[in-house]
PALORO-186690 format. One record per residue (C-alpha): residue number from 0; residue in one letter; x, y, z. Coordinates in nm, 4 decimals. Layout:
! residues N
<r><seq>NUM</seq><type>a</type><east>X</east><north>Y</north><up>Z</up></r>
...
***
This chain:
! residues 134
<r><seq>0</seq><type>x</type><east>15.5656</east><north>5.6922</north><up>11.1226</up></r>
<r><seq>1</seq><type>x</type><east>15.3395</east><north>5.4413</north><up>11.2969</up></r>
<r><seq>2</seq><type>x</type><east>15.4127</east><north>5.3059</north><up>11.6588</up></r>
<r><seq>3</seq><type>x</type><east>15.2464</east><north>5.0818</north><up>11.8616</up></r>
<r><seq>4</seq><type>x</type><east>15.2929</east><north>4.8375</north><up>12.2037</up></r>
<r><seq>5</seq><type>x</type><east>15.2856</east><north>4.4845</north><up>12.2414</up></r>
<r><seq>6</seq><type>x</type><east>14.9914</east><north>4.4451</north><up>12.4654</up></r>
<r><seq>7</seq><type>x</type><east>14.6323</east><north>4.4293</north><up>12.5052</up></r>
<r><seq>8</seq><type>x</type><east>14.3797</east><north>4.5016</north><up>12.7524</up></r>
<r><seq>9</seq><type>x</type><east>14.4077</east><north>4.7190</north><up>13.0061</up></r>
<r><seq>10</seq><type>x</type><east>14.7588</east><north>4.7702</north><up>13.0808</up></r>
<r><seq>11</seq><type>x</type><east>14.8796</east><north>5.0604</north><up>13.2496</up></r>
<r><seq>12</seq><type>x</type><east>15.2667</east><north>5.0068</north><up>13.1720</up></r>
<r><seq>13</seq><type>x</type><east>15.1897</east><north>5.0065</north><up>12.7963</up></r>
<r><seq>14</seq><type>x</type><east>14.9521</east><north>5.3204</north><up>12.7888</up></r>
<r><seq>15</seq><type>x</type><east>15.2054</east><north>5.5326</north><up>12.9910</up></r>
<r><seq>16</seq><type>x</type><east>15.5190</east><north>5.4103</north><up>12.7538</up></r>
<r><seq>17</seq><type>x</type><east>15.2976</east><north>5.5126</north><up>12.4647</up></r>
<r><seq>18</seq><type>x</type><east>15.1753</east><north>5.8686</north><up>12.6162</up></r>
<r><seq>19</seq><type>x</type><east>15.5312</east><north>5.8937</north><up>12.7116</up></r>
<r><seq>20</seq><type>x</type><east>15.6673</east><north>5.8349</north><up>12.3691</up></r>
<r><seq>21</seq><type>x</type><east>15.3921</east><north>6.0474</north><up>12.2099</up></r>
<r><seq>22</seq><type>x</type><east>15.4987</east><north>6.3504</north><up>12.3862</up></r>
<r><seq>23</seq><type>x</type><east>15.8886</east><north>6.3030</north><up>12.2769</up></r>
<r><seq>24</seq><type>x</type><east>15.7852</east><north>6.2741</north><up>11.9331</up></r>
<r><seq>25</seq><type>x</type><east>15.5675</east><north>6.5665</north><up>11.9516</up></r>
<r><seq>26</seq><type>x</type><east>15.8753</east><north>6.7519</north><up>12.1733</up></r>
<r><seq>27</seq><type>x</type><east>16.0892</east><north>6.6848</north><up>11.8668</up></r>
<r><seq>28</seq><type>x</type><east>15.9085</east><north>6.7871</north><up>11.6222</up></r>
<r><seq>29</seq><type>x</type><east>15.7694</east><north>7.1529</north><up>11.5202</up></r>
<r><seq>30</seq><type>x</type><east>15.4337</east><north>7.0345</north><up>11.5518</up></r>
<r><seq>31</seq><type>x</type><east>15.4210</east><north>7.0505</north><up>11.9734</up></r>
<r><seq>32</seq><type>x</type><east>15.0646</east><north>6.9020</north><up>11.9932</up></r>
<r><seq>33</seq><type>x</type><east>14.9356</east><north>6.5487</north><up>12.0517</up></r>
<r><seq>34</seq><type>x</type><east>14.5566</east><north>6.4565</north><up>11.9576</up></r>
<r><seq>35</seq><type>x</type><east>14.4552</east><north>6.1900</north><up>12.2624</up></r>
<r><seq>36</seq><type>x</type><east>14.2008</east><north>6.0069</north><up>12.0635</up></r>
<r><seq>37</seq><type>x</type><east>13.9051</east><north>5.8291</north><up>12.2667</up></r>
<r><seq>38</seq><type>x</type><east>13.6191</east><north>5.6528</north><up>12.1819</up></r>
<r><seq>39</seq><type>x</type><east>13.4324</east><north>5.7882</north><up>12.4377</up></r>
<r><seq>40</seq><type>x</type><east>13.4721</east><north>6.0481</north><up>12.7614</up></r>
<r><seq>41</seq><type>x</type><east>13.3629</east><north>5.7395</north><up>12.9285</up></r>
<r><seq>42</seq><type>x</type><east>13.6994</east><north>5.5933</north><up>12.8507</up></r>
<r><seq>43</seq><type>x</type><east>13.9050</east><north>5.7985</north><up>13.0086</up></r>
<r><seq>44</seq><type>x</type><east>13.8204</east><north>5.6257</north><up>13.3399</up></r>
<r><seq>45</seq><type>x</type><east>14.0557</east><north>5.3361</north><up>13.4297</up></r>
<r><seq>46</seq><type>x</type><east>14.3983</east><north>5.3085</north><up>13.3003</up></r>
<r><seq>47</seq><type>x</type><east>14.3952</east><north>5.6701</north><up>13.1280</up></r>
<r><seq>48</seq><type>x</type><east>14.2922</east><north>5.8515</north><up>13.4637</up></r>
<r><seq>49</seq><type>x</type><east>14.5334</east><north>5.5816</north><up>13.6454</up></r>
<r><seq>50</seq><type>x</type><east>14.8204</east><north>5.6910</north><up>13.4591</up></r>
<r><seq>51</seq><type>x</type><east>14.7617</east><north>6.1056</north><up>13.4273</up></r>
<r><seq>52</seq><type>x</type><east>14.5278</east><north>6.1229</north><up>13.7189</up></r>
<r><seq>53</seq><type>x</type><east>14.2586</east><north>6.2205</north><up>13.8310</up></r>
<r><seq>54</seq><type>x</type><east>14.2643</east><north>6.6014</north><up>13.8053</up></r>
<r><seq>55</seq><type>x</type><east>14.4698</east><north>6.6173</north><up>13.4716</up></r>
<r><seq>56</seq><type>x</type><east>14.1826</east><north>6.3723</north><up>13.3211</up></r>
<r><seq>57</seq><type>x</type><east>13.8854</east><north>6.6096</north><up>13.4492</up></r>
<r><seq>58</seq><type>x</type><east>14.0629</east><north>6.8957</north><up>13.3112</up></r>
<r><seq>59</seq><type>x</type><east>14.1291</east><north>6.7651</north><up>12.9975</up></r>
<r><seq>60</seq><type>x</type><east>13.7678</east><north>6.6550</north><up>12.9539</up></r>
<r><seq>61</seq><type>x</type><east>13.6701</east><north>7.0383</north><up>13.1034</up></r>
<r><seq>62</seq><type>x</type><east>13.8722</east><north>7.2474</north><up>12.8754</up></r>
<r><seq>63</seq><type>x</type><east>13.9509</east><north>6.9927</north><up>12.6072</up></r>
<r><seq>64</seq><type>x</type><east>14.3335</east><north>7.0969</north><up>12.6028</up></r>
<r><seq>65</seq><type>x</type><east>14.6328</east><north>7.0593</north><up>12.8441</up></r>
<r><seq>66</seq><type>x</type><east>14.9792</east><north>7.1391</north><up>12.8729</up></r>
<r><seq>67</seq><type>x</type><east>15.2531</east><north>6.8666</north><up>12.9586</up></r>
<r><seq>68</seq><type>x</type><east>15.6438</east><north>6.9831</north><up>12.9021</up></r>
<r><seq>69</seq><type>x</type><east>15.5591</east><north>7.2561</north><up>12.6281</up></r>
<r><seq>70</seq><type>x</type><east>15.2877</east><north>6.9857</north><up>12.4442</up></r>
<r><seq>71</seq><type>x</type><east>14.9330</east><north>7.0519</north><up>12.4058</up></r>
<r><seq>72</seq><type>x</type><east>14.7163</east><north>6.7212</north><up>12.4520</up></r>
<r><seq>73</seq><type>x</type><east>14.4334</east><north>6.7813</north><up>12.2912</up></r>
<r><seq>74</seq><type>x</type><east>14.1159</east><north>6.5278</north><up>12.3726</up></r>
<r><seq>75</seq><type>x</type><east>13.9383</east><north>6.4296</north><up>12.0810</up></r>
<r><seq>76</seq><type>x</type><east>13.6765</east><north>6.1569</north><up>12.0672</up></r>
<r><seq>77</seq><type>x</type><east>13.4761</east><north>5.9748</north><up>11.7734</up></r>
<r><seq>78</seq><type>x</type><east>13.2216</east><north>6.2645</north><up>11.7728</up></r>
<r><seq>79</seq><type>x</type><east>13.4538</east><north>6.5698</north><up>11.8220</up></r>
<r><seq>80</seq><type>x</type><east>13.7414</east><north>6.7058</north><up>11.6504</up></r>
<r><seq>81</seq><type>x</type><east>14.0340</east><north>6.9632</north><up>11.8052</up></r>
<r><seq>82</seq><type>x</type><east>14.1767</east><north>7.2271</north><up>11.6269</up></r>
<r><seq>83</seq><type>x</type><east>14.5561</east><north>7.1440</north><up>11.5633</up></r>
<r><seq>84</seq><type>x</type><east>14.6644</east><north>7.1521</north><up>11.1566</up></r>
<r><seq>85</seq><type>x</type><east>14.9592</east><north>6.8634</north><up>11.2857</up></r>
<r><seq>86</seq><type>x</type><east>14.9771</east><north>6.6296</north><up>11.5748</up></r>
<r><seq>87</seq><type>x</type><east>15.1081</east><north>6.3245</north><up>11.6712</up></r>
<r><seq>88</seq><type>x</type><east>14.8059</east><north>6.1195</north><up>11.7204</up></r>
<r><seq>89</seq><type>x</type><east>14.7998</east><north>5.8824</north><up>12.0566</up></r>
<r><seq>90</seq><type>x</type><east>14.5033</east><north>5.6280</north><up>12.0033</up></r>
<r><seq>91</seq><type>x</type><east>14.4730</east><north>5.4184</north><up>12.3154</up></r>
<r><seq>92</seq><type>x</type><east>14.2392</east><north>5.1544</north><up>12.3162</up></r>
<r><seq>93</seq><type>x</type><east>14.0166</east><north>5.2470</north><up>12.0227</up></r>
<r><seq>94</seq><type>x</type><east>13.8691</east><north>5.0521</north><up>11.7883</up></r>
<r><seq>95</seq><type>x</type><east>13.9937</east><north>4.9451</north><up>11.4578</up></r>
<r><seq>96</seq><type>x</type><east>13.7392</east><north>5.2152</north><up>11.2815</up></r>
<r><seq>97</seq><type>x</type><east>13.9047</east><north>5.4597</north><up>11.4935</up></r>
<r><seq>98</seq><type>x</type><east>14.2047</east><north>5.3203</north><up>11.4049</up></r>
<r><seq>99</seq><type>x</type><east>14.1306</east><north>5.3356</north><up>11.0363</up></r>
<r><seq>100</seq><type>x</type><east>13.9889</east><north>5.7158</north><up>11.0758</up></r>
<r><seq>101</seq><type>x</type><east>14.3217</east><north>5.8351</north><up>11.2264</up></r>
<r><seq>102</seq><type>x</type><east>14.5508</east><north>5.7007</north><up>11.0173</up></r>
<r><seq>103</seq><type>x</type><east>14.3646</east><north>5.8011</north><up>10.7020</up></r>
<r><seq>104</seq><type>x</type><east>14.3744</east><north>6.1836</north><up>10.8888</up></r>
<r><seq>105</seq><type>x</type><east>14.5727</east><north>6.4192</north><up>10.6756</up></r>
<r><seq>106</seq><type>x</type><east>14.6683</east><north>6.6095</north><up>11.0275</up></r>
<r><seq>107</seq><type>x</type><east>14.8457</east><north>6.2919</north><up>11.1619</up></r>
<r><seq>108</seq><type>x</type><east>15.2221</east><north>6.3018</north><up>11.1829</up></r>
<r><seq>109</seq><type>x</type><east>15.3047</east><north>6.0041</north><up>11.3590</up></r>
<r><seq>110</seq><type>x</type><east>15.0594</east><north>5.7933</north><up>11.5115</up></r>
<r><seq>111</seq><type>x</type><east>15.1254</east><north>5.5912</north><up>11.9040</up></r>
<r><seq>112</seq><type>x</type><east>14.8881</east><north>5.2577</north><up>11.9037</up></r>
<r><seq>113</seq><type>x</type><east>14.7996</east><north>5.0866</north><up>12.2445</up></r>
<r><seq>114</seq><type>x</type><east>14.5523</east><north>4.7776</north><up>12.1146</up></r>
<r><seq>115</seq><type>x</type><east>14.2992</east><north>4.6666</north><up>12.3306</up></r>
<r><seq>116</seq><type>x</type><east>14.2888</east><north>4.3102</north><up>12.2193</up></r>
<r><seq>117</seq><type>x</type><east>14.5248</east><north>4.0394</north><up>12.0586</up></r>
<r><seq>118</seq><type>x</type><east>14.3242</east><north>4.0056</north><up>11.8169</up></r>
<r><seq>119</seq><type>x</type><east>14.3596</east><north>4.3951</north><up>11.7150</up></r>
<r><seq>120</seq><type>x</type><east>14.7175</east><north>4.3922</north><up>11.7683</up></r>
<r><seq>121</seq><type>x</type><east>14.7401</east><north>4.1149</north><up>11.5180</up></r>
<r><seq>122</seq><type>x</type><east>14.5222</east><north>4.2249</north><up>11.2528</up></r>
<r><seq>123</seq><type>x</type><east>14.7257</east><north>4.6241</north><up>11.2882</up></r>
<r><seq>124</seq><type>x</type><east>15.0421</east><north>4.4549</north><up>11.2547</up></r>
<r><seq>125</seq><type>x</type><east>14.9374</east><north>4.2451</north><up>10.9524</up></r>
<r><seq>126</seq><type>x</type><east>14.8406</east><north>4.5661</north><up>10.7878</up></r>
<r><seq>127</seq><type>x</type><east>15.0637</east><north>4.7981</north><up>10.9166</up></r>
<r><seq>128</seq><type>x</type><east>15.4077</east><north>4.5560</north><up>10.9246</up></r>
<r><seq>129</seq><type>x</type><east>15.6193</east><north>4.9066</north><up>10.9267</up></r>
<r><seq>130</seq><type>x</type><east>15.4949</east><north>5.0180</north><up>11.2588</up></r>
<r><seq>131</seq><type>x</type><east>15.7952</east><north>4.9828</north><up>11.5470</up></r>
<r><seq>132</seq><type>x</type><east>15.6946</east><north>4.8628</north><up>11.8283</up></r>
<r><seq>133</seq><type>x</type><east>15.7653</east><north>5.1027</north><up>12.1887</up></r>
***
């Protein structure tokens, strides 16, 4: 299944709903890992360290996997890959390539969507009319 928020930009509500519903799915299902898809480590500054913080963010980008309520989050970025054979796939603010390249992943179970501009939003939910919004 596809999910995704109604919003754009950097909104801080949104991405926290979405990480938040990323690691239910993954809670309920037997895969127990989430990929956190970034562009760029660069990224991860603003709303992603707002929301986890500081120190989960640096350790995350450190040792490339953390733990949160029996889930591993693994970071993952246009350039690397992690190692799980099934996640759910939370894609924050990436672009629509990104997009494109994680839904076409044959590890993806379900995939969490935070756009980063109306215009993405519109164009994912044009192509993608069976994603539920969170």
């Amino acid at each position: 299944m596809q999910y995704h928020t109604e919003s754009s930009g950097p909104d801080a509500d949104a991405f926290a709903r979405a990480l938040a519903y990323a690691l239910n799915l993954a809670q309920s299902c037997d895969c127990k890992d989430v990929i956190f898809l970034t562009p760029t480590l660069k990224n991860l500054d603003g709303v992603p360290k707002d929301v986890m913080g500081s120190i989960a963010i640096k350790s995350l980008i450190k040792k490339r996997v953390i733990s949160e309520n029996g889930v591993n989050i693994h970071l993952e970025t246009e350039r690397t890959v992690s190692s799980p054979k099934q996640a759910i796939v939370f894609a924050p603010f990436v672009s629509p390539k990104l997009l494109a390249k994680a839904i076409g992943d044959f590890r993806m179970v379900d995939l969490v969507y935070v756009p980063w501009t109306p215009q993405e939003l519109a164009a994912y939910k044009a192509a993608h009319p069976a994603s539920i919004v969170i």
